[in-house]
N, C-alpha and C positions, 0 to 999 in steps of 0.2 A: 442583559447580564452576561458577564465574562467568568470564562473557567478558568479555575488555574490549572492548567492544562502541565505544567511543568510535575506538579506534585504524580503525573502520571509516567512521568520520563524514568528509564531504569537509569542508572549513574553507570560508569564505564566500570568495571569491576564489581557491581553490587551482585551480591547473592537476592536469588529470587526466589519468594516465597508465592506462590499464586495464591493462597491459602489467607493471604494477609493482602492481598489485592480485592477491592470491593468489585464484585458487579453490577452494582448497584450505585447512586448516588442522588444527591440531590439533581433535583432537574434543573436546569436553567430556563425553563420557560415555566410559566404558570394558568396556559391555558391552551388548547389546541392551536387555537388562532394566533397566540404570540409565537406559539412555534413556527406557525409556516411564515408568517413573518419575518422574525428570525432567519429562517433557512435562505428566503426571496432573498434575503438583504445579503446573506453569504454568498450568496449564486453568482446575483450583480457583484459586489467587490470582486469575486474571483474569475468573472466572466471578464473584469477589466483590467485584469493582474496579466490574464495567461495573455491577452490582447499583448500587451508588453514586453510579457518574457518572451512571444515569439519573435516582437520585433528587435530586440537587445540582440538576441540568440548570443548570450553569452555562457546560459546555463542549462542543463537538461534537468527536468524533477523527475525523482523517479518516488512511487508509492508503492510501499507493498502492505498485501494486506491476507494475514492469517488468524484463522480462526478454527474452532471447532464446525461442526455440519451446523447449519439454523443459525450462524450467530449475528445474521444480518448482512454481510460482506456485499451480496449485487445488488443491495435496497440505498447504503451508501454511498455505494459508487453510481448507483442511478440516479441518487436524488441528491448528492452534493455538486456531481461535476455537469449535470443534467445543463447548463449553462456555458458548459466550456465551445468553443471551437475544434469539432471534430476535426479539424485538418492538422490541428496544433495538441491531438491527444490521441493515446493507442491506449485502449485495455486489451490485456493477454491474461488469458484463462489457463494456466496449466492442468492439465489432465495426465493419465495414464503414459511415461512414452514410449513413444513409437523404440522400433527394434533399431531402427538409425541414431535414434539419440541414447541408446542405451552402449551404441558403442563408442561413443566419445566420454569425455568427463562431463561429472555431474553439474558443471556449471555452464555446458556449451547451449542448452537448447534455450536459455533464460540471457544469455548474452546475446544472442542474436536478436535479440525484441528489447535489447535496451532502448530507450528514447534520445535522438539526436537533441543537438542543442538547440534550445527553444521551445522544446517541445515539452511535452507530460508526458509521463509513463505511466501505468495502472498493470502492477501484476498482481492477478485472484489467486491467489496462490503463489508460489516461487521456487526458487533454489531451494528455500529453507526447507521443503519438502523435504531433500533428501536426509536432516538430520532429524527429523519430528515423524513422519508416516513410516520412513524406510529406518528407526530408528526402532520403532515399537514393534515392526515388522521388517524383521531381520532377513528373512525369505526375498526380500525384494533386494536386498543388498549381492543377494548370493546369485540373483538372475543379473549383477552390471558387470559378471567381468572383470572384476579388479583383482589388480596380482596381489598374490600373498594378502588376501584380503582374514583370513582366517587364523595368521600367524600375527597381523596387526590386531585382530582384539578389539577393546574398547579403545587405542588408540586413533582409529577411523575417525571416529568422533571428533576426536581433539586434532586430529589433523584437518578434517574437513571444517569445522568452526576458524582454523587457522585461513586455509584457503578463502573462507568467506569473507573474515577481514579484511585481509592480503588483497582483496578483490574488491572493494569497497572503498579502501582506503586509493588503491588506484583511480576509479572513479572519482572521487573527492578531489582527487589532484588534479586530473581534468575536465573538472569543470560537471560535473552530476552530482545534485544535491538527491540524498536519499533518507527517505521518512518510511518507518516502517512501525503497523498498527496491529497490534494481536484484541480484538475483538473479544473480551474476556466476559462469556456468556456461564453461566449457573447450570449444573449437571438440572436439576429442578426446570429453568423457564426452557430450556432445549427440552424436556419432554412435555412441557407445554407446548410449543411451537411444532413439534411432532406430531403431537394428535391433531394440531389445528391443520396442519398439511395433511390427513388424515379423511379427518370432518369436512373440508371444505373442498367442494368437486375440482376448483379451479385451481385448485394446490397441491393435487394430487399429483403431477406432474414433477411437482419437486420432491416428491418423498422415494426412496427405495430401501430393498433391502438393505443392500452394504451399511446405510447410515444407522441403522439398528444395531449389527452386528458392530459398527466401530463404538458403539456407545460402550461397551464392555470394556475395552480400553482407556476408558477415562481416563482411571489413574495413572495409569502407562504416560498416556498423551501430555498430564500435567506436568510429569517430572521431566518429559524430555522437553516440553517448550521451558520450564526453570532453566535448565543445563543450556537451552540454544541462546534465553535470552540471557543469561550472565556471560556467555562467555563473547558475545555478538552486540551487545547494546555498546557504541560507541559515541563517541560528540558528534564526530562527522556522520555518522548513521543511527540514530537513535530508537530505540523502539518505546512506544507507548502503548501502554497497558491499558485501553480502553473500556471502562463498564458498558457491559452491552446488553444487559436485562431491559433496557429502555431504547426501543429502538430509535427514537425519535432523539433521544437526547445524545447516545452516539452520535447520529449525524451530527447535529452542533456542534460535537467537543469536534469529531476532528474535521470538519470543514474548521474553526476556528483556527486547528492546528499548521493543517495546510495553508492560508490564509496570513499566518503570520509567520510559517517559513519562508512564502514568497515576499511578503512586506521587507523581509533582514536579506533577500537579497540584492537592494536597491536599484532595483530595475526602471530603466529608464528607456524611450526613445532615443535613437541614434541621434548625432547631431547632424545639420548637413555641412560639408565641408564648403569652404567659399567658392568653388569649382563649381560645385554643385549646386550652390544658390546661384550664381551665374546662372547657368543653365537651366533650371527652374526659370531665372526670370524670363530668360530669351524663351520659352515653351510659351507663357502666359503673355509675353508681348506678342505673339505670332497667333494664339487662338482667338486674342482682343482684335486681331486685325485683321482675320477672317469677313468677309461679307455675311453678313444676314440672310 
């Protein structure tokens, strides 16, 4: 079964309502074992896609991928790209930054870990950070340093969703395709997923306090990802609205997604030049006439 995964895409200018975004949907599998089926048959086609884009290396993918705490994001990316070619793929985790990246712009410590051509990128997080966390928590904005940051206002905002563009749309012109996924998880199955990291010894690991204390933010969080994805969902960088109460059938949607952004870039093997098939032949005429 195929998603329509488009009916997920925000349109370039659409106002966002998350409110009016399901978390939920029908499943496209109808039994545990169609799923993993499903997912194998994702894995191999994209196990033989990236095979390709690394040999074309005409394009770099980049994924990003944001979400609330719990909403699935390392289950994802463990069990969609669990098939790739680690030589031909980087995940980059952003966390808190360091006092060096605090003195440059918001966008330098997330450009350094873009992906070369041919390759994958995977950010767990990203830039968007700074207009979503450092958005609802203004405090953080007041430790970067920025001049006249106070006299700018909510203009911040609107300048830095500019920079994003600006910055995106440069990429698109050379050559980095970019797919960006908001995980859109239910105030309700996040405090399911809570207790169960809770309840269970080996998931305890993944719980802390902070994740409690941001739950209070909710509302905060929803208006500022509305505001980042209307003014940031573009053709060349699209953001999709993923239900993410099922984690199983996330995966699907957006392995499909990924899956048939790389299919539209027609990626092929290089040819070899007549030079080169010369040469080829004269290698395989000289190992045929090797002694035994």
């Amino acid at each position: 079964m195929r998603f329509d995964h488009d009916a997920l895409r925000i349109r370039e200018g659409e106002h966002v309502n998350l409110a009016k975004c399901p978390t939920l949907v029908d499943a496209m599998y109808s039994s545990k074992n169609e799923y993993r089926e499903m997912l194998a048959d994702h894995v191999v086609q994209l196990s033989k896609l990236q095979q390709v884009h690394y040999a074309d290396n005409r394009y770099a993918l980049l994924l990003i991928f944001q979400a609330m705490d719990a909403a699935g994001k390392d289950g994802i990316i463990r069990h969609v790209m669990s098939g790739v070619n680690p030589q031909g793929c980087q995940v980059v985790s952003f966390k808190h930054p360091s006092a060096e990246e605090l003195d440059h712009d918001f966008l330098w410590r997330s450009n350094r870990s873009l992906p070369e051509r041919g390759n994958i990128g995977i950010f767990n997080r990203s830039y968007y950070e700074e207009v979503l966390i450092v958005r609802v928590h203004p405090e953080i904005l007041a430790m970067q340093g920025v001049p006249d940051i106070r006299s700018n206002g909510a203009k911040v905002w609107e300048q830095r969703y500019q920079s994003i563009v600006e910055m995106e749309n440069h990429l698109h012109r050379n050559g980095t395709r970019i797919v960006k996924f908001f995980l859109h998880l239910s105030k309700e199955e996040q405090r399911k997923r809570f207790l169960d990291r809770i309840d269970e010894p080996a998931k305890n690991w993944k719980f802390s306090v902070g994740d409690i204390e941001e739950r209070k933010y909710w509302k905060e969080y929803m208006q500022a990802y509305e505001a980042c994805f209307s003014a940031t969902s573009a053709k060349n960088a699209p953001w999709y609205v993923v239900p993410a109460d099922d984690k199983q059938n996330a995966r699907l949607i957006v392995s499909q997604i990924i899956l048939q952004t790389m299919t539209a870039l027609g990626l092929s093997y290089p040819e070899a030049s007549a030079g080169r098939l010369k040469e080829l032949a004269d290698i395989r005429r000289r190992l045929k006439e090797e002694p035994e």
